[in-house]
C-alpha positions, -999 to 999 in steps of 0.1 A, spaced: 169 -227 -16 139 -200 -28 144 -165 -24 126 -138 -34 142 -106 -36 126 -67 -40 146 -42 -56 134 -7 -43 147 25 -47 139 67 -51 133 71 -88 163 74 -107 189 59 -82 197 28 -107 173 5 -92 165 -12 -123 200 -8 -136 213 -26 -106 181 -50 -112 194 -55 -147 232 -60 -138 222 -85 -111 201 -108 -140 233 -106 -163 259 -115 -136 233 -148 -128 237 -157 -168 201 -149 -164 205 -123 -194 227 -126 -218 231 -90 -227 226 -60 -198 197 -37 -209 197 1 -197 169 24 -193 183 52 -213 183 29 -242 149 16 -237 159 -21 -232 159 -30 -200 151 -65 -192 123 -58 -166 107 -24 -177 92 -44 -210 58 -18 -215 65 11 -235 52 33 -208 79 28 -191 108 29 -217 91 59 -227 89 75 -197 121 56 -183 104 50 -145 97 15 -133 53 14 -134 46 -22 -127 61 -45 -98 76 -69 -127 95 -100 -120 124 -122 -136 136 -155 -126 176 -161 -120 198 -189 -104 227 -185 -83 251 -210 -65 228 -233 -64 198 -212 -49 166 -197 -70 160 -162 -69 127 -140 -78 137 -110 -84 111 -81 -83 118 -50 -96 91 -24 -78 83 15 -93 103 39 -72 79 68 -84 55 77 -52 28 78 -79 33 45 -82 36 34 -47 8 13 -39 17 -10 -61 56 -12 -46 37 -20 -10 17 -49 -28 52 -65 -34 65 -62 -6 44 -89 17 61 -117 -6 99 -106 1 127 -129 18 145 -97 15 151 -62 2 179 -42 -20 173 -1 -10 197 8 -39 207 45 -29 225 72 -44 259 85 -42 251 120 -50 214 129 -39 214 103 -6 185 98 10 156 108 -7 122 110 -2 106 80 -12 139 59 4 119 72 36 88 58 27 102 21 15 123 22 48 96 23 70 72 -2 49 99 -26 53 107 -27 88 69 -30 92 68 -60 74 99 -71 87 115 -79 60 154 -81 59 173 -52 40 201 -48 22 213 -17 10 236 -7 -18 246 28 -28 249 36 -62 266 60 -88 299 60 -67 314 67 -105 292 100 -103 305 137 -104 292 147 -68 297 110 -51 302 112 -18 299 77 -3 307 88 33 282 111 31 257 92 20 262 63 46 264 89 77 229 100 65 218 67 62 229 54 96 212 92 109 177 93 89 170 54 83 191 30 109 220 31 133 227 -6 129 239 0 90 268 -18 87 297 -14 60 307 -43 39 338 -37 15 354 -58 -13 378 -67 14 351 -81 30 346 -118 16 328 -134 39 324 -166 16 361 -169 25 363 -155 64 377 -126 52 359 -98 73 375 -61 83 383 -54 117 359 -27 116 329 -51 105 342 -78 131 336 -53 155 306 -35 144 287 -67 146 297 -75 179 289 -47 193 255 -57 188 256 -90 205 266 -94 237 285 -133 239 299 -124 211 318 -96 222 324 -115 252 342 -142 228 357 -114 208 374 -96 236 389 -133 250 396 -154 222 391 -130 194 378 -135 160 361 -170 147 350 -169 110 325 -190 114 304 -175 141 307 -143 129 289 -154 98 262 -172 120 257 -139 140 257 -116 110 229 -138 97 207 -143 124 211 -102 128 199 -95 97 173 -121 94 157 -106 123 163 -68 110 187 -62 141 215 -54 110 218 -41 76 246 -46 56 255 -20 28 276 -20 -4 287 0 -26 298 2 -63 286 17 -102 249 -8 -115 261 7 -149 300 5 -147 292 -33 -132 316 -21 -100 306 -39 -70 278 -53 -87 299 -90 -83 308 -87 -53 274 -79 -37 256 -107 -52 281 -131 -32 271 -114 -3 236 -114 -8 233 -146 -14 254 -160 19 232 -135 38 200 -144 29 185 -179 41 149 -191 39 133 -225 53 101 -229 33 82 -262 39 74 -281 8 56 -310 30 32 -286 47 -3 -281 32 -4 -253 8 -5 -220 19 2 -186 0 -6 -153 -7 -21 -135 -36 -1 -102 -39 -10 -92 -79 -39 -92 -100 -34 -94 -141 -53 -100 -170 -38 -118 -199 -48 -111 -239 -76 -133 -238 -91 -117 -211 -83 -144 -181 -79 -136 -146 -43 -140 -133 -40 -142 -97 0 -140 -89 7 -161 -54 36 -167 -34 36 -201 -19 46 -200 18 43 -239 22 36 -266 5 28 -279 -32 4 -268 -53 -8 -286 -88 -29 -277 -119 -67 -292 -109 -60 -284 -73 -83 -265 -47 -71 -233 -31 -98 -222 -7 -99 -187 3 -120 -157 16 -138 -125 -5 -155 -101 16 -176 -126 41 -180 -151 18 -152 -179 21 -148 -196 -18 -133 -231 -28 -118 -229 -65 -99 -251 -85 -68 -244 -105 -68 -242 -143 -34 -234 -148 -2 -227 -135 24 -201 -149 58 -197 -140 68 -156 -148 101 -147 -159 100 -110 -173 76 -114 -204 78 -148 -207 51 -170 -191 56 -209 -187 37 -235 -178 42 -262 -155 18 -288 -135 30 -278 -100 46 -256 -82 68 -257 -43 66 -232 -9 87 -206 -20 80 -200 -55 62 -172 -73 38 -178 -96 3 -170 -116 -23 -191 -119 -60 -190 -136 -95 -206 -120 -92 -185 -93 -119 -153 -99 -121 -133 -68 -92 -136 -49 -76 -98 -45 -40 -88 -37 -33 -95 -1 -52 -123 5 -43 -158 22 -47 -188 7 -50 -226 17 -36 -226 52 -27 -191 51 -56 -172 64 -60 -129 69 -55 -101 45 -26 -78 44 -38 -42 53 -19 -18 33 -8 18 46 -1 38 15 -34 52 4 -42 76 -24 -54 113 -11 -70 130 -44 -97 114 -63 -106 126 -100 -132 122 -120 -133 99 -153 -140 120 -186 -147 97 -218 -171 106 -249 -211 108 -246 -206 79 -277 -194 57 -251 -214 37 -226 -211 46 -193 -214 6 -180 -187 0 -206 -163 20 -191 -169 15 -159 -162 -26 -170 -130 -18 -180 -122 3 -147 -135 -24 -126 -106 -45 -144 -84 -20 -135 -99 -19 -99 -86 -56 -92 -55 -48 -107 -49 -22 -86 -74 -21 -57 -61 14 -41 -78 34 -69 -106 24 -53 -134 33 -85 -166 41 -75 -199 42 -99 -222 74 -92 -258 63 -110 -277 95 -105 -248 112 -129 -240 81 -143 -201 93 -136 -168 70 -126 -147 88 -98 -114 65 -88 -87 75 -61 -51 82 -72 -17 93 -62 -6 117 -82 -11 137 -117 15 112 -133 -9 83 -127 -36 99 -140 -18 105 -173 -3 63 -175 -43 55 -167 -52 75 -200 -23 55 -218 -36 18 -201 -73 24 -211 -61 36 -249 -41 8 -252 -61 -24 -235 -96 -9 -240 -93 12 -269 -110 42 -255 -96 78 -252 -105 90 -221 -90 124 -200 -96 129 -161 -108 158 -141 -86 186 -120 -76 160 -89 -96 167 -59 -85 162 -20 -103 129 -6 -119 142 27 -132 122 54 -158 128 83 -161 123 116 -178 125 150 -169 137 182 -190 123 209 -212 90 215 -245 91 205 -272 61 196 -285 57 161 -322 39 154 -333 25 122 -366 13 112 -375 -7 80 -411 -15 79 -426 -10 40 -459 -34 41 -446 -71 40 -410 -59 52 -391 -57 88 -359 -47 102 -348 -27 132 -311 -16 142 -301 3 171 -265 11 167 -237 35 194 -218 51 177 -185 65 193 -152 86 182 -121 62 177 -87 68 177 -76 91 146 -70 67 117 -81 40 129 -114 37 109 -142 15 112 -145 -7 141 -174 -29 145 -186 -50 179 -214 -63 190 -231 -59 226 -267 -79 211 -279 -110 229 -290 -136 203 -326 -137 222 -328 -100 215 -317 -107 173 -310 -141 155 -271 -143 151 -280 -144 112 -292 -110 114 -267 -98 134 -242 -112 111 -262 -92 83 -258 -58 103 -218 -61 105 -221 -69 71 -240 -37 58 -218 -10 81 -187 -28 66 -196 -33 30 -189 6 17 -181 42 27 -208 56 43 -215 92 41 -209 119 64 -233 149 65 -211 178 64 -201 175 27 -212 136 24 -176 118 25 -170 85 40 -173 88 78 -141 72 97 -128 70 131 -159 53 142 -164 24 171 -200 19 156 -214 -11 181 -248 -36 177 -267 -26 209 -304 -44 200 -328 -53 169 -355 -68 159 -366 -93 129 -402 -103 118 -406 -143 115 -426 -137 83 -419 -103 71 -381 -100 72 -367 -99 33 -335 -96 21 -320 -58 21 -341 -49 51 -316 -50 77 -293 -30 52 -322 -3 51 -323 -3 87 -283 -2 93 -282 24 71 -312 45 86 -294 40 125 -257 48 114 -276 79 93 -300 90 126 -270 87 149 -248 111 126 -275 137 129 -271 136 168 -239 141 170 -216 172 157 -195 164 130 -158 173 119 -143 172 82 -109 156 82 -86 160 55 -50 143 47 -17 151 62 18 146 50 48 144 74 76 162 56 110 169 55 125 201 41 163 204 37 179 233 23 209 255 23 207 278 52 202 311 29 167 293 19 152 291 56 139 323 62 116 314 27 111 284 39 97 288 68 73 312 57 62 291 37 57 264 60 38 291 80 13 300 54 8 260 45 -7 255 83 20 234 87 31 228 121 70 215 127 98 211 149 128 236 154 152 234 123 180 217 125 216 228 110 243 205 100 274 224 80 252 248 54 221 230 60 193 235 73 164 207 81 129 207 88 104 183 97 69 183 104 32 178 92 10 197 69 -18 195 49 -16 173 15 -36 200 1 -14 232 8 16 210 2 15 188 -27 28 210 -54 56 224 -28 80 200 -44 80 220 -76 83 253 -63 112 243 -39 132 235 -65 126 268 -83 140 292 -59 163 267 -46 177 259 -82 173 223 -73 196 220 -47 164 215 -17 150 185 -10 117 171 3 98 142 13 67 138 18 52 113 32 16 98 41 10 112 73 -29 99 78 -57 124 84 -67 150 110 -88 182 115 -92 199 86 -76 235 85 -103 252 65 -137 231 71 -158 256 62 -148 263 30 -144 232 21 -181 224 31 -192 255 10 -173 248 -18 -187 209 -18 -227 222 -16 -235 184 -3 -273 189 9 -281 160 31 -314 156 27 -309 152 -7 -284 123 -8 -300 97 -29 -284 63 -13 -291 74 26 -321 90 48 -320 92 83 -357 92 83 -375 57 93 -404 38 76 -433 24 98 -464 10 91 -500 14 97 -536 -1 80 -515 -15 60 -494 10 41 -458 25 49 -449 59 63 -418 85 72 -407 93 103 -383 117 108 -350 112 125 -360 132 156 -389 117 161 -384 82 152 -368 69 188 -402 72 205 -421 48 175 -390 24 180 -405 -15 188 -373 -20 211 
């Protein structure tokens, strides 16, 4: 049997510890690494034995009673999340490692919730128990009251390998299935069945079983793996066609494109062709080579069976998230950066060469999102957080050679409209033709940009049509109040028109763009900006600070809760009055408050017009859009205003 297996974790709970302790116990290492020391198994780059945080979702190979496990090891700093959430589409099943003196932390909040969206099956195991300040039962009465009820408590006693199950688990997991309570109460306890429910629970996320012990002492660390591995069952189909799913993007030394892929069915061999879909464009490749990854050791082999993990080279435009063969869609991810920073590098240097290696870095890691500005010939990308920015600096030094610095982070705004207007473009330079009529209507907050199409092909050629969704899907457009990318949008094909003999390529771009531009002049805009949902906890002496705090952040929250001699708090606020709060909560709380923040997506922003006056975007001046249109006449083109173009419109 194939399993792959996430490790994930707040920073500094012992993920990779446990991670490393886990390889050893499987004979997989032969000596147990440690951060501390630098040597652990999985965090092989130097920025991370330097820093001592897990950066990239790396990935060791280990075998146990007579099963295969790929065991990923994901970054637990939120900095880093993006690429944690990239991993996560290829799990069997998750470790939350936790621990036994801070609890649930912020980023455990996050991972939670990824995972029970994907559905994957979760384990949990809390950590440090050898810890001054361990306090297991506290830990797992605030995991059953801020993650899941259904956490259930597996001790050594419990051996399930051998029937051996506490009456306090026997009855936990009946409680939770109905027949098998009804067996429980009449004939009582039956090994076997209990194992079968306990499975199918946790398979199906209705039950999450959680350990305990020491990752570094090796406590419990034994014991867990047993469990683990009778818990976890996966029924991959060799025989199938192939199907998988590209969830990383590397680059070896030479330069070549790896494309990492989980194979969900199937068998896939070198020379092969894996068939997949870029943008609108659907692309037939053939495999080079393929590479079996354990840690920093890359093997080759000819082929390759549903359930393994592996890289492979041929394939050149394939991005993370993808399906492959038989596996169609694309994985939407929810963690997006807020704060985008500008690229600062040397006047020696070549703009285009940078931004080569930063479109490298872009398929690596798609959420930074970088985006070329020609007028000022500058490279702005999207990030997480100021500790990105400086392992970015360390990357480029070190694969490119270059010494680059970023800008002050800025907030990454959005626009939007709020009522339904039509937009009409015209494209109609001598020897050219296009014309789009596009409504445009507020949609639901965050849910971006949604496309349909209300044209009848006698009206437009499907071809053309095709084109239009292309073009309002193919970038961010700009908004008008401080010209970043409009969301929130229903933006629907009403009618067009092409010309037999004139139409060129790019036309109907020119005309999309012009319509979507005309419409967001008729309609009144609003600036959005991102929103974290947080929660505060701190001793009850801290509140009254706290919640004038909260107060002069614009944050809006619920009543605060007290348990004992704390006091918790929960609600949203902007990213932009609260992303440094972290630091200055633990100054006056002498670290004893906590906080997590998490993505919240966007709404109104609190203070839209300073933010439009502190951006200066002119409109009119935006080199990449007009919302005038171009019509002809005796043989030459000629401007038309936006609000006076619908009356020249041909349909």
């Amino acid at each position: 049997m194939k399993k792959t297996i996430g490790m994930f974790a707040h920073v500094d709970a012992g993920k990779t510890t446990l991670a490393e302790q886990l390889l050893y116990t499987t004979h997989t290492i032969q000596e147990r690494g440690r951060v501390d020391h630098q040597s652990a198994y999985l965090d092989r780059h130097d920025i991370e034995k330097e820093r001592g945080i897990t950066v990239f979702a790396d990935q060791a190979t280990m075998h146990f009673n007579g099963s295969t496990y790929y065991l990923i090891d994901t970054p637990g700093h939120v900095d880093f999340s993006p690429e944690m959430e990239r991993a996560i589409q290829v799990m069997d099943a998750a470790v939350v490692v936790i621990s036994a003196v801070e609890g649930v932390e912020g980023h455990t909040e996050t991972v939670w919730q990824l995972l029970r969206k994907h559905g994957v099956p979760t384990f949990l195991f809390i950590n440090k128990i050898d810890r001054v300040g361990a306090d297991v039962p506290r830990v797992l009465a605030e995991i059953r009251s801020e993650l899941a009820e259904d956490v259930c408590w597996v001790t050594e006693e419990d051996v399930l390998q051998e029937g051996q199950m506490q009456s306090s688990l026997i009855e936990f997991i009946a409680e939770r299935d109905e027949k098998l309570l009804e067996l429980y109460m009449e004939e009582g306890y039956e090994a076997s069945r209990w194992l079968d429910a306990m499975i199918a629970m946790v398979r199906k996320g209705k039950l999450f079983p959680c350990f305990s012990g020491s990752a570094l002492q090796n406590v419990g660390v034994t014991h867990f793996m047993h469990q683990l591995d009778l818990l976890t069952e996966t029924d991959y189909d060799p025989e199938a066609a192939f199907a998988g799913r590209a969830y990383k993007i590397r680059h070896d030394e030479q330069g070549a494109r790896l494309t990492y892929i989980k194979a969900t069915g199937g068998t896939l061999q070198v020379r092969d062709e894996i068939t997949y879909v870029s943008g609108t464009e659907t692309i037939t490749e053939k495999v080079t080579h393929i590479r079996l990854i354990n840690g920093g050791r890359a093997t080759p082999v000819d082929h390759v069976h549903a359930g393994d993990l592996f890289a492979v080279t041929g394939i050149s435009a394939a991005a993370a998230g993808v399906g492959m063969g038989a596996l169609s869609g694309r994985t939407v991810y929810e963690l997006v950066p807020t704060l985008k920073s500008k690229v600062q590098f040397e006047s020696s240097i070549h703009p285009k060469d940078m931004l080569r290696c930063f479109r490298l870095l872009d398929a690596e890691d798609p959420s930074l999102s970088v985006q070329w500005d020609e007028p000022a010939q500058a490279i702005h990308i999207h990030v997480m957080g100021i500790i990105q920015l400086e392992v970015l600096e360390r990357i480029v030094f070190e694969r490119f050679g270059y010494r680059i610095a970023f800008g002050e982070p800025e907030i990454l705004y959005k626009e939007t409209i709020t009522e339904a207007v039509v937009g009409s473009g015209h494209f109609e330079p001598l020897k050219h033709y296009a014309e789009v009529h596009l409504r445009l209507e507020p949609g639901e907050r965050n849910s971006g940009i949604v496309f349909a199409n209300a044209c009848h092909p006698d009206m437009l050629p499907v071809n053309y049509q095709h084109l239009v969704a292309q073009h309002v899907g193919e970038r961010d457009h700009h908004g008008l109040l401080t010209g970043s990318p409009v969301t929130d949008l229903k933006i629907t094909l009403l009618k067009g028109r092409a010309h037999n003999k004139h139409t060129h390529g790019g036309d109907f771009r020119e005309a999309t763009y012009r319509a979507l531009r005309q419409g967001l002049e008729k309609a009144s805009s609003l600036l959005l900006e991102p929103y974290y949902h947080f929660k505060v906890k701190v001793d009850a002496e801290f509140i009254g600070r706290l919640m004038s705090d909260l107060t002069q952040a614009k944050a809006s929250f619920d009543p605060p809760e007290t348990v004992g001699d704390k006091v918790t708090v929960t609600g949203s606020a902007p990213v932009s009055t609260m992303m440094k709060y972290g630091m200055e909560l633990a100054s006056y709380t002498k670290g004893r408050g906590m906080i997590s923040l998490v993505y919240g997506g966007y709404d109104r922003c609190h203070n839209e017009a300073e933010v439009i006056e502190r951006k200066g975007y002119d409109k009119n001046a935006d080199p990449e859009y007009s919302s005038s249109s171009i019509f002809c006449a005796k043989g030459s083109g000629y401007a038309v205003p936006w609000d006076e173009a619908d009356r020249h419109m041909h349909v």
